[in-house]
N, C-alpha and C positions, 0 to 999 in steps of 0.2 A: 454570804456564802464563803467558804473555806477554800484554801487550795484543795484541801481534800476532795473534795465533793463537787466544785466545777468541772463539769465536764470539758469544757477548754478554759484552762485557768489563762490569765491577763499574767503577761512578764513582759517589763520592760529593762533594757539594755544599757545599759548607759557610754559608749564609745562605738562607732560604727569601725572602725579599724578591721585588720585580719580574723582576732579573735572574734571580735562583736558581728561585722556581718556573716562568719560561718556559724557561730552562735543560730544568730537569727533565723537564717535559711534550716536548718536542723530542726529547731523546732518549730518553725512554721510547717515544715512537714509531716512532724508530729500531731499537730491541729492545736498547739497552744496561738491564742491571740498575740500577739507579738509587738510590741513598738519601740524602735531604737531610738536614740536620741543620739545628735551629735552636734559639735559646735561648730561643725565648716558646712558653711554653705556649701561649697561648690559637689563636697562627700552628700547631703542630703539632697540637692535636683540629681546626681546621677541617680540616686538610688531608689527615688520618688518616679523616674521614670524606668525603673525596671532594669539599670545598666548599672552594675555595679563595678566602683572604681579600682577594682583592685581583680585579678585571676586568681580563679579557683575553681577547678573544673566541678562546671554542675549548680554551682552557687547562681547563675545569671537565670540559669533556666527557672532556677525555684522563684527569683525576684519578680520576671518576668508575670509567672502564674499566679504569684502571691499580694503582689503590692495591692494594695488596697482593698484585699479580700481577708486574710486575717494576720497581714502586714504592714504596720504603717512604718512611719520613720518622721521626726521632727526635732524641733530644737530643745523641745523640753519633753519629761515623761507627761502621759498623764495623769488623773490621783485617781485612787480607786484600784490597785494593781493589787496580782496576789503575791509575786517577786518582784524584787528590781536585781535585775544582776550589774555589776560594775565589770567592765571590762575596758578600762582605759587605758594609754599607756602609761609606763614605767620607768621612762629613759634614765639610763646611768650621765655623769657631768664628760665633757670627752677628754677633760685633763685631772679633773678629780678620782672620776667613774665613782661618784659617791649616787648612789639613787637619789632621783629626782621628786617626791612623791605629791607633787604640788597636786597634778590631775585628779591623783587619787584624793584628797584631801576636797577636792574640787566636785568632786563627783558624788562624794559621799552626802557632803551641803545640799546637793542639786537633790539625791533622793529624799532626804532630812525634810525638804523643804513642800516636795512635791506627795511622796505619800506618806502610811500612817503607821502607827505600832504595828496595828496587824501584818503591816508587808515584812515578805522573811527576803532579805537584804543579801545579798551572795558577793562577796568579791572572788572575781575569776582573774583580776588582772595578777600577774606576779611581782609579787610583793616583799620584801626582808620580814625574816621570823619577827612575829610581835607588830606588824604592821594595822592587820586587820583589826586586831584590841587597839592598838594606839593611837592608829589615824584615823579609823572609819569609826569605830564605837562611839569615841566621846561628840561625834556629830549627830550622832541619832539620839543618843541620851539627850543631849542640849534641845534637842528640840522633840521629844518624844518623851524621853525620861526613863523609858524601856525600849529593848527592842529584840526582833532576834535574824540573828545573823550567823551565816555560815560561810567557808571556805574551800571554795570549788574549784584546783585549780584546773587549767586548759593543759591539758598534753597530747595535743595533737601535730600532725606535720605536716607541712603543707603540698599542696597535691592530690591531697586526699583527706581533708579535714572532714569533708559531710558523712565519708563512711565510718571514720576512726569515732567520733563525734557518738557513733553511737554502739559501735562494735569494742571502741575501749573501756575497761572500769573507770570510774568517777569518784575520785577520791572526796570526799567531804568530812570536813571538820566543823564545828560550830562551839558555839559561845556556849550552848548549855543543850539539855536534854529534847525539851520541847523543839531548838530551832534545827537539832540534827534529825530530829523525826521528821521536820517539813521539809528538808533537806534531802532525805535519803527521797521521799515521795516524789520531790519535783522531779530529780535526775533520775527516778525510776521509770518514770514517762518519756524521757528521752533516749535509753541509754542499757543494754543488755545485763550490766551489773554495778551496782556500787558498792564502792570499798566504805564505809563510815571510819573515821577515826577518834581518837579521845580529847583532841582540840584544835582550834583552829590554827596553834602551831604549828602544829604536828603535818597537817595539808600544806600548809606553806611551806615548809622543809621537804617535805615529798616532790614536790613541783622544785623547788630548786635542786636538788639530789638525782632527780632525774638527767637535769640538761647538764650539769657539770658533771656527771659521771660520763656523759656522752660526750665532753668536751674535753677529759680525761684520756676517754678509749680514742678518739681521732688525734688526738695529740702524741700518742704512743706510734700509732702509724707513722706518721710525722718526722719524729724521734728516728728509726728504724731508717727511715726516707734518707737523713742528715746525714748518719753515717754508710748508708750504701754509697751514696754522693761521695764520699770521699775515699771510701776503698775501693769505689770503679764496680760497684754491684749493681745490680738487679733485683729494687725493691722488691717488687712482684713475686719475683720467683722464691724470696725468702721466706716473707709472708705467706705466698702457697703452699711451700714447703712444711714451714711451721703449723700451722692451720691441718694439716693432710691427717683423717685420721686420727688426730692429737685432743682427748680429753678431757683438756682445759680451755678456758675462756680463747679465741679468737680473736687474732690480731687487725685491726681496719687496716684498710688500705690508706698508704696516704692521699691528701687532700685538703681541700681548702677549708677550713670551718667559719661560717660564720651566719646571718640571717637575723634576726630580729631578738631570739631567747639565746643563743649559744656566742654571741657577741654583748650579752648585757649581764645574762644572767648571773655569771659566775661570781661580775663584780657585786651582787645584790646578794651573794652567800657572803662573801668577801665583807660586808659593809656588816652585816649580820653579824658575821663570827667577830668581827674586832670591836663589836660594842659588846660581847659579852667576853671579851680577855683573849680570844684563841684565834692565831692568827692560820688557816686553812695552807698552808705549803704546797700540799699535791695540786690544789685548782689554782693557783695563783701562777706555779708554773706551766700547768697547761695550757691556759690561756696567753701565758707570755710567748707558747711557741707557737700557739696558731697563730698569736697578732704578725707575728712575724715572717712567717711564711709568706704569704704575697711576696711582701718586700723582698723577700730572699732569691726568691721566684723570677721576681721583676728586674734583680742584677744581675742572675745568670743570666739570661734573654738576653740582657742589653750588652753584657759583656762577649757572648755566643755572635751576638748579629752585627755589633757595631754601632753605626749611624744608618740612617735611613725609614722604610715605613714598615710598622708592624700591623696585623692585623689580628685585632681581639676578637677572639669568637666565645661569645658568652658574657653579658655585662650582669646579669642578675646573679645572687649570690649562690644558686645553684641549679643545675638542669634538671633534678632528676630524684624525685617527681617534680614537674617543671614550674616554676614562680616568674613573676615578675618581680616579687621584692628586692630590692637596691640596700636594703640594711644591713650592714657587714658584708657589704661585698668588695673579692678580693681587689678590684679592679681601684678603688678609691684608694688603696694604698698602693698599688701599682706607677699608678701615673705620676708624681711625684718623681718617681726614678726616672720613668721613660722620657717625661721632660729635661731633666738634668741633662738624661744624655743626647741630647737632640734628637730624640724618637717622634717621629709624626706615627701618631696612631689611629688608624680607619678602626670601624666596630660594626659587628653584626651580631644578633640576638633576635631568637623567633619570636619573642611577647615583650620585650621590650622598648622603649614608643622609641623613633629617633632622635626625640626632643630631649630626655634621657640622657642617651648616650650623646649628646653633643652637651647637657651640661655637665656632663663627669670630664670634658674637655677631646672627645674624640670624636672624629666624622661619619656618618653611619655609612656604611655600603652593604650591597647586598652579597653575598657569599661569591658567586663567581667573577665580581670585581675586586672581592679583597685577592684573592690569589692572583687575578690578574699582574693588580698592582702594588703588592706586597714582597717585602725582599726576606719578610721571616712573620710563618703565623704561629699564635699564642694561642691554647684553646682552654677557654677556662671555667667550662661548664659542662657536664657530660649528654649533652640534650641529645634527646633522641635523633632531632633532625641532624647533629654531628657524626654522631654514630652513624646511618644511612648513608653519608655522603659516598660516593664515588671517589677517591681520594686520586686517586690515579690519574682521572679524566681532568680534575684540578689544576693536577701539577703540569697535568701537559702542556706544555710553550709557555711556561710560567715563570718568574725572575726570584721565585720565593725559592731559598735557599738555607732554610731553620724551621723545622716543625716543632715547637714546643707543645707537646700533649698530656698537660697536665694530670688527664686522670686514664691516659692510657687507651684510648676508643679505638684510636685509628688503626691501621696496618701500617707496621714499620718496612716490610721488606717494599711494600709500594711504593713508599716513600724513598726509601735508602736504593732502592733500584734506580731512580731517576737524578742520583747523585745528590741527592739532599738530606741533609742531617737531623737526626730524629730524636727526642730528649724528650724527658718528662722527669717530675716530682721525684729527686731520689736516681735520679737515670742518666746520663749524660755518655753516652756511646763514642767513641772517637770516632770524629769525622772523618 
């Protein structure tokens, strides 16, 4: 029987990670049979009991309802699939930032090995142009001789991956005509509309073109941010200004970039474009000015506050829509500085374990102990539970003395009313 024609066609997964378990939950909703495959123990018992290791609202509940009814999970696929999707990671090297593509190459073996020509093969991980003919193909030939395979990449974000998963278009590309017809059919089961395109290039470039133009547009925020900072401006209000009314594209606000795809991906365009002669200039330096930013962030603070205790509010790389992810978060390039300058720093974050935040090197406490006992707070996620706070009741009989708010949440006159100095990205007000 065909994918066509199964009424719940067999896919399996191959990385349980971000992409792979919202993957999985989406279509197990769908009523596709579903089996992920991963290689860490500890990622397969959570997930085999219905707790999945990672946040994602909505995903636990589907795990919960699904595991063992048309969701399995184990160390290997089974055979007999009608897909196998690859979604493994991709890591860049962290002083080369040359892609890593060992997994992929690893994953490809593992399908090679477990099903058959018939299955229509999908790389979803993100991959350099030319990866999925280069690396994945000659592993199915070698052991199949034929195959067909498509390129589907993930562009979703996180927060809300189960509804985007299926309310965003689904780009696919493939090898040839037959594997984009089973291609467009799978994700037409999942997914309100698919884009096809003319190869399996062509989706790989789209998915990378995506995150570095958003790593672009946050970098210009950024940009804008540097120089209010030193002519005594108000980002904000510039951006507003500009933005009113006006046009043309909109300017982001500044802020921190980074996460899983918008911390790797640029270099995997980057690694692309310089094996075929062109070296990318605009993404090279956008992402040299987000790298940067923590750091920069992390000296005004220490030079604003001195010595003494800060309190980090926010360890996961962004609040909003809220994550746990730790990948590209601003906070690992932070502490490095606030060490140097004899910064003891306490941390709070609503979905982040404590275990976490004490190994990025800082003590957890809960939100009305860090103002307690903090001489200047950093807030470096815009989470909702930040936003809400009572800022006022805070500060009340408090020794904090520096509100750095990076993305602007708070109320400044609360603050500055109770003689405390109030700063953000781009912002620095005379005390």
């Amino acid at each position: 029987m065909t994918l066509e024609s199964r009424e719940n066609p067999s896919v399996g997964i191959v990385g349980l990670g971000y992409v792979g378990v919202t993957l999985a939950a989406a279509m197990a909703l769908k009523g596709f049979e579903v089996h992920g495959a991963d290689v860490q123990p500890a990622v397969l018992d959570s997930l085999r009991r219905g707790k999945p290791h990672l946040f994602e609202p909505g995903v636990e509940d589907v795990f919960a309802r699904c595991v063992n009814q048309n969701l399995f999970v184990a160390e290997e696929l089974p055979e007999s699939l009608d897909a196998a999707i690859i979604s493994v990671s991709t890591p860049v090297d962290p002083v080369t930032h040359e892609p890593d593509l060992r997994n992929l190459a690893a994953a490809a073996a593992a399908v090679a090995k477990r099903c058959s020509p018939d299955t229509l093969v999908v790389v979803r991980s993100t991959v350099p142009v030319g990866a999925s003919r280069e690396v994945v193909l000659p592993a199915l030939l070698a052991e199949w001789g034929s195959a067909h395979l498509v390129m589907a990449p993930e562009r979703t974000i996180q927060g809300q991956a189960l509804r985007e998963l299926v309310e965003l278009p689904q780009v696919v590309g493939a090898l040839d005509a037959a594997s984009l017809e089973r291609g467009v059919r799978l994700f037409g089961r999942l997914c309100k509309q698919v884009v096809p395109v003319s190869s399996l290039e062509t989706a790989e470039l789209v998915k990378l073109g995506n995150n570095c133009h958003t790593d672009l547009i946050y970098a210009f925020g950024n940009e804008i941010a540097m120089l209010t900072e030193r002519f005594g401006l108000d980002p904000l209000e510039v951006i507003r200004a500009t933005n009113l009314d006006y046009p043309r594209p909109d300017l982001a606000k500044p802020g921190y970039v980074g996460g899983g795809c918008l911390s790797k991906d640029p270099y995997i365009m980057l690694s692309a474009a310089g094996r075929s002669g062109h070296a990318p200039g605009l993404v090279r330096a956008a992402r040299t000015l987000n790298e940067q930013l923590p750091v920069h962030v992390a000296e005004r603070v220490a030079a604003m506050m001195g010595a003494g205790t800060l309190a980090v509010l926010g360890w996961a790389y962004k609040g909003s829509p809220p994550t746990d992810d730790m990948r590209g978060t601003p906070i690992a390039a932070m502490m490095p500085v606030f060490e140097a300058a004899g910064i003891r720093v306490v941390g709070h974050d609503p979905l982040v374990p404590d275990a976490v935040i004490r190994a990025y090197g800082g003590d957890p406490v809960g939100l009305s102990t860090a103002f307690r006992t903090a001489d200047a707070v950093l807030v470096i996620t815009d989470h909702a539970e930040y936003r809400a706070v009572d800022i006022a009741q805070l500060l009340t009989d408090s020794p904090v003395r520096l509100v750095y708010d990076s993305w602007r949440i708070l109320d400044p006159a609360a603050i500055t009313s109770r003689g405390v100095r109030y700063a953000g990205i781009g912002y620095e007000a005379a005390a």
